[in-house]
C-alpha positions in Angstrom: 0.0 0.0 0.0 1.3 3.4 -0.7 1.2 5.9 1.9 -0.3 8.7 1.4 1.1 10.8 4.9 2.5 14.1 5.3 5.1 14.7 8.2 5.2 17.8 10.2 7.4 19.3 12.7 6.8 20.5 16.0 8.8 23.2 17.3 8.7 25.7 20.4 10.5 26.5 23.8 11.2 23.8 26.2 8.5 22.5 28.7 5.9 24.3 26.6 3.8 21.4 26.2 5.1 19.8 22.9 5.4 15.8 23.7 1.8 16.4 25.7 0.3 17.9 22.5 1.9 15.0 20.8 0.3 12.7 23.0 -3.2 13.7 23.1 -3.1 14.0 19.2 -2.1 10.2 18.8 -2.1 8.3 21.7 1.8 7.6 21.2 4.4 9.1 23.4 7.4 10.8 21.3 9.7 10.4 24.2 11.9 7.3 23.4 14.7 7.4 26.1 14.3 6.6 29.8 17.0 9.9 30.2 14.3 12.1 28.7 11.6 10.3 30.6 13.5 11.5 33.9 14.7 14.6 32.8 10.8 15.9 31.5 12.3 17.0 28.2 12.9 15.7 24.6 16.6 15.3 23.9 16.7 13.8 20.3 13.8 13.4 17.8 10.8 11.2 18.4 7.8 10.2 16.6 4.6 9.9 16.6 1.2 10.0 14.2 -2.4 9.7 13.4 -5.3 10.0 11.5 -7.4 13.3 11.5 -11.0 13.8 10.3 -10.6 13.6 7.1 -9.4 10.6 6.9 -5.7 12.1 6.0 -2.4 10.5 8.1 -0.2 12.7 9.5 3.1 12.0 10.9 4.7 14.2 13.9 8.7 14.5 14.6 8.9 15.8 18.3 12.0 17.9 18.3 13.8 18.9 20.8 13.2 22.4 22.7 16.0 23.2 24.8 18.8 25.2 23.4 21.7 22.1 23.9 19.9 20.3 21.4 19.0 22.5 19.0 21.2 20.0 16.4 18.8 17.9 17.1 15.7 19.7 16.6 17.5 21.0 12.7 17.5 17.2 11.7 14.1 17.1 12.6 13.1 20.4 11.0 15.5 20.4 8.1 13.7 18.4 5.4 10.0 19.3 6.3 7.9 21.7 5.1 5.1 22.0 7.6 5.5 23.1 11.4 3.2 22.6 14.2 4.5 25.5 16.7 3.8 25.4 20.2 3.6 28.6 23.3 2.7 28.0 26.3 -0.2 30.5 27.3 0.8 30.6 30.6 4.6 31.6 30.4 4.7 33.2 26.3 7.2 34.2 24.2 10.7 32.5 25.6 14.6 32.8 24.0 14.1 29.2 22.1 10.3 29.7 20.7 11.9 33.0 19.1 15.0 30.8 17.6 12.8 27.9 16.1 10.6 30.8 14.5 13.8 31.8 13.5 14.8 28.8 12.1 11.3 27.6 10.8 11.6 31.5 8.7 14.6 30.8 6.9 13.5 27.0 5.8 10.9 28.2 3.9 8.1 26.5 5.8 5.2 26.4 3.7 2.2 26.1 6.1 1.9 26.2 10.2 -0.2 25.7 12.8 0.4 27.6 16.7 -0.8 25.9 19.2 -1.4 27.8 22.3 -1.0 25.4 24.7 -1.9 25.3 28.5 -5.0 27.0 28.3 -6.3 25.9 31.8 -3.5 27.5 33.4 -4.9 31.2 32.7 -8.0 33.0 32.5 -9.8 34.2 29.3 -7.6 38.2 29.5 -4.7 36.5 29.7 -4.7 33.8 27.2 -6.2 36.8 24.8 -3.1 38.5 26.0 -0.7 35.8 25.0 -2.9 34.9 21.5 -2.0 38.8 21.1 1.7 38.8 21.5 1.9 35.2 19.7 0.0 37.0 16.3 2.7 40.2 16.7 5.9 38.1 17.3 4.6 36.1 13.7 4.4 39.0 11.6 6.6 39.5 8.9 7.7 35.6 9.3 6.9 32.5 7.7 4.1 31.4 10.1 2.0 35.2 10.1 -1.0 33.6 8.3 -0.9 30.6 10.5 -4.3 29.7 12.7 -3.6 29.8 16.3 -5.4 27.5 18.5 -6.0 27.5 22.4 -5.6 24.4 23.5 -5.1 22.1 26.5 -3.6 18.5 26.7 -4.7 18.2 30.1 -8.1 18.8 29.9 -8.2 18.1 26.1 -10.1 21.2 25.2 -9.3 22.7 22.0 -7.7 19.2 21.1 -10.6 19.2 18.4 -9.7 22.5 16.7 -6.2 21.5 16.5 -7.1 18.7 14.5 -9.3 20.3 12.1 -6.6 23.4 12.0 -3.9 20.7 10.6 -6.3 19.2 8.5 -7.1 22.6 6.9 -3.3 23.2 6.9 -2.3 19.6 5.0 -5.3 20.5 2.5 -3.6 23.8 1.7 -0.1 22.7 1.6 1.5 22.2 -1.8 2.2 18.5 -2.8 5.7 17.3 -3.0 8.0 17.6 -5.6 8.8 15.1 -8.5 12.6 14.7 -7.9 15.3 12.5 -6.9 14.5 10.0 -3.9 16.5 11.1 -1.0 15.9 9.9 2.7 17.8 12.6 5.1 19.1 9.7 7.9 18.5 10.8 11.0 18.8 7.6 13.2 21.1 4.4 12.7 20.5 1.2 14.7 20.8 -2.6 14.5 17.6 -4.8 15.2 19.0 -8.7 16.0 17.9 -11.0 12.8 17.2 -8.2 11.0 20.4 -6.0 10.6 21.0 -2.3 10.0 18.2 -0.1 10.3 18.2 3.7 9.1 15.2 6.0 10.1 14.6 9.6 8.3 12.6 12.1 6.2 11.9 10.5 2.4 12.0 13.0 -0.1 11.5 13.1 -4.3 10.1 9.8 -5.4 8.8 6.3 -3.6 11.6 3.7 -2.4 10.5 0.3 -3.0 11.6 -3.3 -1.8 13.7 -4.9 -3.3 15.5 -1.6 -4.7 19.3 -1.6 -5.1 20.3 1.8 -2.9 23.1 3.9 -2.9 24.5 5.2 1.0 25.9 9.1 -0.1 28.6 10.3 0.7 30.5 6.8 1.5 29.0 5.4 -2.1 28.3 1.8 -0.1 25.6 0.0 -2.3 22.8 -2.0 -0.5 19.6 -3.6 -1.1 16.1 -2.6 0.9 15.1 -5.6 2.4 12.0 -4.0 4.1 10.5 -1.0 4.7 8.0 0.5 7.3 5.9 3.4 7.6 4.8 4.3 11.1 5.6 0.2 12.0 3.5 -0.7 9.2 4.9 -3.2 6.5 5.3 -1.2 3.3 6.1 -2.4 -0.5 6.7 1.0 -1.7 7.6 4.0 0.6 6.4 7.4 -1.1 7.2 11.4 -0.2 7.0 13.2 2.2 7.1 10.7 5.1 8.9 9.0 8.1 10.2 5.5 6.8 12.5 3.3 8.4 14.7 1.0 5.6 16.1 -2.4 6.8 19.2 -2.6 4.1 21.1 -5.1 2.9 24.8 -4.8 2.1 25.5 -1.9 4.8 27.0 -2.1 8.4 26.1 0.3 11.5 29.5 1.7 11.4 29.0 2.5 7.9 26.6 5.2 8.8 26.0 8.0 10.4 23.2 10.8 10.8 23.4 13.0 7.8 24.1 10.9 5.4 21.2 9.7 2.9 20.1 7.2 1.1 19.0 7.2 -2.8 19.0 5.6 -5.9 22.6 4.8 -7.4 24.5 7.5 -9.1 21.0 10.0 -8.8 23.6 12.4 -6.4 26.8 13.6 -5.8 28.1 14.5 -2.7 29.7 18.0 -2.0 32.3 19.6 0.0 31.4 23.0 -1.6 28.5 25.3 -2.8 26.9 28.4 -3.5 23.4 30.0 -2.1 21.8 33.1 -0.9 22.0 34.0 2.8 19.5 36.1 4.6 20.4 36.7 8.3 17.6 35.6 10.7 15.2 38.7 12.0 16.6 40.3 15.1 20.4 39.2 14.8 22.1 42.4 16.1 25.4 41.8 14.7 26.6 41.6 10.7 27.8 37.7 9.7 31.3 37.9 7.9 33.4 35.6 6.3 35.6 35.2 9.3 33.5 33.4 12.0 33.6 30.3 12.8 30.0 28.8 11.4 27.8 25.2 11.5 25.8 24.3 8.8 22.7 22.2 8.4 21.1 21.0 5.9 18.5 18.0 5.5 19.5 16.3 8.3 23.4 16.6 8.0 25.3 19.0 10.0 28.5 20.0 9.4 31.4 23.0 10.0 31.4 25.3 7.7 33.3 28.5 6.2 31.8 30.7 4.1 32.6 33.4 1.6 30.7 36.7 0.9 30.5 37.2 -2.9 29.3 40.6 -2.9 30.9 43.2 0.1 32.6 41.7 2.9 29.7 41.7 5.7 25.8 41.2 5.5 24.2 43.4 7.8 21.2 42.1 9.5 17.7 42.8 7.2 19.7 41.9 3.9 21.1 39.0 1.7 24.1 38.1 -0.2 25.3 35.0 -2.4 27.6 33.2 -0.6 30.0 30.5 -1.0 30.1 27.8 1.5 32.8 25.0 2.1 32.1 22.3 4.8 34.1 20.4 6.7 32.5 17.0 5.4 30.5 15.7 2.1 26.8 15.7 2.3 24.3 15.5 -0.2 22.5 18.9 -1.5 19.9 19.5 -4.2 19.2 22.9 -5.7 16.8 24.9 -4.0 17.1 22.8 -0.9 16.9 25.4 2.7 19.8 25.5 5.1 20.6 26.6 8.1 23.5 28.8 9.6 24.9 29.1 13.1 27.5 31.0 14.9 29.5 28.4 16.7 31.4 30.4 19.1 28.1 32.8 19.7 26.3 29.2 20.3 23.2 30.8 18.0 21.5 30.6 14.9 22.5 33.8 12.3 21.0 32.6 9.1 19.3 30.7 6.9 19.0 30.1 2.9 18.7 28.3 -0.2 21.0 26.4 -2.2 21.4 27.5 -5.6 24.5 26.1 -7.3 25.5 22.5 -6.2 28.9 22.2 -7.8 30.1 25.9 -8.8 33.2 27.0 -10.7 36.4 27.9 -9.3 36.2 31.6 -10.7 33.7 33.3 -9.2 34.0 37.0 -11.2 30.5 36.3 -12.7 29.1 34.9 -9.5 26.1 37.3 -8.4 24.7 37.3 -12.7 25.1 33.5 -12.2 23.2 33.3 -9.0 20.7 35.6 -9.6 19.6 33.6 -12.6 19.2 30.6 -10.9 17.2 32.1 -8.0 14.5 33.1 -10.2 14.4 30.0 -12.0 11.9 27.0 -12.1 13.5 23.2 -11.9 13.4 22.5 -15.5 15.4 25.1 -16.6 18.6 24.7 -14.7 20.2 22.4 -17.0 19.6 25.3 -19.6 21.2 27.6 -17.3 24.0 25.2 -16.5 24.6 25.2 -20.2 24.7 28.7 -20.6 27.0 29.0 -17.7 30.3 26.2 -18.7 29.2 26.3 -22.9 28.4 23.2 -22.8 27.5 20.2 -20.2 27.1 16.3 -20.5 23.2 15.8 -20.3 23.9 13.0 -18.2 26.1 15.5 -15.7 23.2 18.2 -16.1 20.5 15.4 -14.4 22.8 14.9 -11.4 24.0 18.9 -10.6 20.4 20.0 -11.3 17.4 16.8 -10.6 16.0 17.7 -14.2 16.5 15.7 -17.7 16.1 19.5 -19.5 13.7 18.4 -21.5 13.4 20.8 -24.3 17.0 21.9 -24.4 18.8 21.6 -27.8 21.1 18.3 -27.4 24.6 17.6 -29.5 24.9 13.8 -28.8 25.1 13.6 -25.2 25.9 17.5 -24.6 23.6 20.4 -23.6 25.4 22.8 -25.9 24.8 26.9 -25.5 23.7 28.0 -28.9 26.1 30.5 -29.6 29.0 28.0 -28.7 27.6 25.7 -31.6 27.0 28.5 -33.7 30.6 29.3 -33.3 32.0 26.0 -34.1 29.7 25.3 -37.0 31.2 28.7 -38.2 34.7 27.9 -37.9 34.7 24.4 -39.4 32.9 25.5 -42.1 34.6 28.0 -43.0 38.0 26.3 -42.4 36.7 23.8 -44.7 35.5 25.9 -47.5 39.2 27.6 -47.6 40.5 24.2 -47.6 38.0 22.5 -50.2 39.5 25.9 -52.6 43.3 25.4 -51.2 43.0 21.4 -52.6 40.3 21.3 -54.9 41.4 17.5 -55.5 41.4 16.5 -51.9 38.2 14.4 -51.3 38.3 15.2 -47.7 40.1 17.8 -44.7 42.2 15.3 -42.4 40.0 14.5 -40.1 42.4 15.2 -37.2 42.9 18.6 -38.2 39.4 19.5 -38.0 39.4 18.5 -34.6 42.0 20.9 -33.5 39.4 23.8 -35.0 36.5 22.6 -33.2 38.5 22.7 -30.1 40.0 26.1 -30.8 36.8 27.7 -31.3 35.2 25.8 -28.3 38.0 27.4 -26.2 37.5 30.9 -28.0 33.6 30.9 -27.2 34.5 29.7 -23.3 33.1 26.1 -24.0 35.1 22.8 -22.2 37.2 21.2 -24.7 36.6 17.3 -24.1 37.2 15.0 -27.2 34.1 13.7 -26.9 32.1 16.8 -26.9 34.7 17.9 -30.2 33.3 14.6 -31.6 29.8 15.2 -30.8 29.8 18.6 -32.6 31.0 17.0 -35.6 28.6 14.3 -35.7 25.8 17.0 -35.0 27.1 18.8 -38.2 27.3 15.8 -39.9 23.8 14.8 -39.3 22.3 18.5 -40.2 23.7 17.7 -43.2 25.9 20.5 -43.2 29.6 18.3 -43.3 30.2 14.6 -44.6 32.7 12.9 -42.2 34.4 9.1 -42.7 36.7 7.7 -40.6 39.6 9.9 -41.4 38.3 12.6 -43.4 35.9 15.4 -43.0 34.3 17.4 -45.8 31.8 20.1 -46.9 28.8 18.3 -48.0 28.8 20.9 -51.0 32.1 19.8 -52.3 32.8 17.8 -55.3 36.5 17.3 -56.7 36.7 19.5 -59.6 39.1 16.7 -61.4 38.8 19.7 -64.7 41.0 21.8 -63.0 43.6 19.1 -63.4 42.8 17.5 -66.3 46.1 18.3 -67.8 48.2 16.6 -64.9 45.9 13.5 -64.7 46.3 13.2 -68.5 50.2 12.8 -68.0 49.6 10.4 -65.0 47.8 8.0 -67.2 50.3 8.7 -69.4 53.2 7.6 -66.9 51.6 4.6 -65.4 49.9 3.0 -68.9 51.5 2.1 -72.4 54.7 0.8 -72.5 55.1 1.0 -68.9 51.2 -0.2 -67.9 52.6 -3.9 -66.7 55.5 -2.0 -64.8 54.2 1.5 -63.7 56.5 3.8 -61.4 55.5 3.7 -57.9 54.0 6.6 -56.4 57.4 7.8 -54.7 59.2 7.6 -58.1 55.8 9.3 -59.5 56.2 12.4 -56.9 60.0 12.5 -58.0 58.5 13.0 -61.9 56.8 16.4 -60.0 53.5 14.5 -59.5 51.6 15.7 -56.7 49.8 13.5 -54.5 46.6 15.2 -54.6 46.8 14.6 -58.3 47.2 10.8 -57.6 44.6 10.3 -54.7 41.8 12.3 -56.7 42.8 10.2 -60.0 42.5 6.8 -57.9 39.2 8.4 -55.9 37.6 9.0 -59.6 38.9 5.4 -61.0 41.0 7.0 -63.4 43.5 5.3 -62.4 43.6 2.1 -59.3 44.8 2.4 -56.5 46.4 -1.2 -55.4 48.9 -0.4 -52.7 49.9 1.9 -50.5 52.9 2.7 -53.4 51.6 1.3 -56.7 48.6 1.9 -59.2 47.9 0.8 -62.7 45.6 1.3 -65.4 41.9 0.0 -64.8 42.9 -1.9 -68.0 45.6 -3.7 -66.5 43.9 -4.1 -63.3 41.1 -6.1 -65.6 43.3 -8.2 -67.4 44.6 -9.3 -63.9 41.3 -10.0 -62.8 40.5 -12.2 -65.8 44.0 -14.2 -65.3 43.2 -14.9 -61.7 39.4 -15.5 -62.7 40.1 -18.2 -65.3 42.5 -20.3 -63.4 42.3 -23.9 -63.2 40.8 -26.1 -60.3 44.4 -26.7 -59.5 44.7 -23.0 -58.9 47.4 -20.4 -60.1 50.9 -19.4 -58.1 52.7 -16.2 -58.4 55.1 -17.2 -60.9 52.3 -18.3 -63.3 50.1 -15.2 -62.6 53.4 -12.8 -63.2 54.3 -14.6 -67.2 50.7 -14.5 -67.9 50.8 -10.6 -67.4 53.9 -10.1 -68.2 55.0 -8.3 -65.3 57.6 -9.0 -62.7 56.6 -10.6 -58.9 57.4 -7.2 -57.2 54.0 -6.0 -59.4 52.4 -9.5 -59.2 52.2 -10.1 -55.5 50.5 -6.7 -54.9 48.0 -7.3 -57.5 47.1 -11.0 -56.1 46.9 -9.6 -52.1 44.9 -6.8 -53.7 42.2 -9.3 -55.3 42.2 -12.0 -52.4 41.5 -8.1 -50.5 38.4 -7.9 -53.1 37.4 -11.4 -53.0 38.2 -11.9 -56.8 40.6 -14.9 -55.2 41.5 -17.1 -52.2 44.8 -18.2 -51.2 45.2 -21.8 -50.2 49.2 -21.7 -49.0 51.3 -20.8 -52.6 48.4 -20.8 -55.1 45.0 -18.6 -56.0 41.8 -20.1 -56.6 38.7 -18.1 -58.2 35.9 -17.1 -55.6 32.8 -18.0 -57.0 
């Protein structure tokens, strides 16, 4: 059965009620460890779900509230969209309900619900005085249109109006995205006859058992040999939900939180990347390159430096693009949401979007670059990624971008900027008109040559320069019918050998190789010593004039027929050398040539010393 569930996040200040809420919601208490049992607090992410009204599952990650594990509460956060926030009426706005708003603002939440919990604590002014300050401190944010809901889990009032609130929210909320399956691992354990176990967020498309996976960054391949969906036996896991895989083919040590697991060779890990920052509202200080920063993204969390491209601070209320290098790989898609915190300051600074996955090492052109790609949609990435290098492998373009760029003019398998293939079509062309006029009699521009153009006017137009992309340009002309190309020689599909212009010189050629001298020609050495040119002798043997039977010899097509009819008419016992060379009248260092030339043909066979006639 497919499961149709969305996952939300609960966020809020410490002892506000969170893991209550949960509980009255679902009947399932979030809190897995006896530590946070006797402590009264959530210290890493639990889970919970049920079904509301409408008949719609929805899954809850409890995160953590207290400031020490905010880490925690960012793998919980990170991949989800939707946030169930929680303020106690009684006590208000507190230090960590304003840094998970925070948080929650930069991620791009798309729908919320606040649930103002405690309601029996206070009397009707006050909880209108706290539903008050909770409605001012969301303005401007993420979470300003969200319904906010009096509630208590001790009495279970309002429990009611929470549940048609999220339904109203899940109804709203956009669906998820057609992309690349990724589950953000956010829990790593071993059940006995079972094996490993990895817990997480499922993004992009449905897993299935039976799937071959791929563990990013490590690359370890594995194979799902079950999967669950809030302990229910699954066939196919689908977006966005909480799934636990049982794999195949990967160890406990293997893994760690952060990593993810996907289809093989559908990622590729990163150390660095480009995005635009935003500080988060009320940071009194400007974030510079300098600092000493944590990033998180998904549910990986790693140190981090980053780079201002434009100015050398951001002052609080704006944004930059920024380059970011981390300490460890982890998996990152375009537009995904990050997080950014000051690790000597101990608190969140910033927040923003990825935007280029795998940028260049110059970064002169940087803020253009960026800006493109923040206003783009999905599917045209892989055109901008063209644009950007000249020219990308399609196959390159899927993995940097999670789109096929359908629609995007392909040169074998290249995404090529147009004005890059303008520009090469333009200078082989043109190289091989001048040729085509240099040596009317050539059939053909060495092939190698016109390899070296394409690649010189890749490099001039600021395209990569790969053989295989030189190649692929060539085919492309070939196929628009614009070139012909053979193995070893390229040419303007125009072009015709204008044998006229040399009429005279292939006149004398015949001349020299037939006659008296037809059974005994000169070899071609000895006939570019007479002040033959070769041209003169390829386009004379191209147009049969004369044939070509060596490397170093031709003859007359007369001679070459007479040859033929010896070699034809031989016996059943067959003919030898010595035989073939009297009956033409020639001399063996002609006659072997001849023979090899027509077993070549399949006029004859040899059989050891003799030639018999192929049938």
């Amino acid at each position: 059965m497919e499961s149709e569930l969305r996952v939300v996040a609960t966020a809020g200040h410490v002892d506000h009620g969170k893991s209550s809420l949960i509980i009255q919601l679902t009947g399932i208490d979030p809190d897995r460890f006896e530590e946070e049992k006797r402590r009264g607090l959530t210290i890493d992410l639990g889970y919970a779900w049920c079904t509301l009204p409408s008949g719609r599952e929805i899954g809850f990650v409890d995160v953590p509230g207290h400031e020490r594990f905010v880490r925690n509460m960012l793998a919980g956060v990170g991949p989800v969209r939707l946030v169930l926030f929680v303020v106690a009426a009684d006590e208000g706005w507190k230090p960590q309900s304003e840094e998970h708003l925070q948080i929650i603002d930069v991620l791009g939440v798309s729908g919320g619900v606040v649930a103002l919990t405690k309601r029996d604590l206070v009397d009707r002014e006050t909880l209108a005085t706290a539903t008050a300050e909770v409605r001012e401190r969301l303005e401007g944010t993420a979470l300003e249109d969200a319904r906010i809901v009096p509630v208590s889990s001790t009495t279970g009032e309002g429990i009611d109006e929470i549940r048609a609130a999220l339904d109203a929210m899940l109804e709203a909320a956009p669906g998820p995205q057609e992309s690349r399956a990724r589950l953000f691992v956010d829990r790593v354990f071993t059940i006995k006859g079972a094996g490993t176990v990895v817990t997480g967020t499922l993004d992009g498309r449905c897993l299935v058992v039976g799937d071959e996976v791929e563990l990013y960054p490590t690359g370890q391949r594995a194979r799902i040999r079950s999967l669950q969906t809030h302990k229910k036996a699954e066939e196919r896991a689908c977006p966005i939900s909480r799934v636990a895989a049982n794999v195949v083919g990967a160890e406990r040590e293997e893994l760690e939180r952060g990593d993810v697991l996907g289809v093989p060779g559908e990622w590729r890990p990163t150390t660095v990347f480009e995005a635009k920052l935003r500080p988060v509202r009320g940071l009194g200080h400007p974030i510079g390159s300098r600092g000493a920063y944590k990033v998180y993204a998904g549910a990986a969390e790693a140190d981090a430096h980053i780079q201002l491209l434009q100015g050398t601070k951001l002052e609080p209320g704006g944004e930059v693009f920024v380059r970011i290098r981390v300490s460890r790989p982890i998996v990152l898609d375009v537009f995904d949401r990050f997080v950014l915190r000051d690790s000597g300051r101990r608190e969140t600074v910033g927040g923003g979007v990825v935007l280029d996955v795998a940028p260049p090492r110059a970064r002169d052109d940087a803020p253009l670059r960026l800006a493109a790609r923040a206003s783009a949609r999905r599917d045209e990435l892989p055109r901008l990624l063209a644009a950007e290098r000249g020219a990308v492998r399609a196959a390159e373009a899927a993995l940097l971008t999670g789109s096929m760029g359908n629609g995007v003019p392909r040169v074998g398998g290249w995404l090529v900027r147009e004005d890059v293939s303008s520009s090469v079509a333009r200078a082989i062309t043109e190289w091989l008109a001048g040729f085509h006029a240099e040596h009317p009699l050539e059939e053909g521009a060495p092939l190698a040559l016109a390899r070296e153009i394409v690649t010189s006017a890749l490099r001039a137009s600021g395209g990569p320069t790969q053989s295989n992309l030189v190649d692929s340009l060539l085919d492309g002309l070939a196929s628009a019918g614009t070139v012909v190309r053979t193995a070893s020689t390229i040419r303007l599909a125009s072009h015709r050998v204008a044998l006229e212009a040399a009429s005279e010189d292939i006149a004398r050629l015949v001349a020299a190789v037939g006659g008296e001298h037809e059974s005994a020609p000169p070899t071609v050495k000895e006939l570019l010593a007479q002040g033959f040119q070769r041209e003169v002798i390829d386009a004379a043997s191209r147009a049969g004039v004369v044939v070509r039977v060596g490397p170093d010899l031709v003859f007359t097509p007369g001679f070459v027929a007479r040859a033929e009819a010896v070699a034809r008419n031989a016996t059943k016992e067959g003919i030898s050398v010595s035989v073939f060379r009297e009956r033409l009248g020639t001399s063996r260092k002609y006659a072997l040539p001849v023979l090899e030339w027509l077993d070549g043909r399949g006029v004859t066979r040899r059989q050891g010393d003799l030639r018999f006639p192929r049938a």
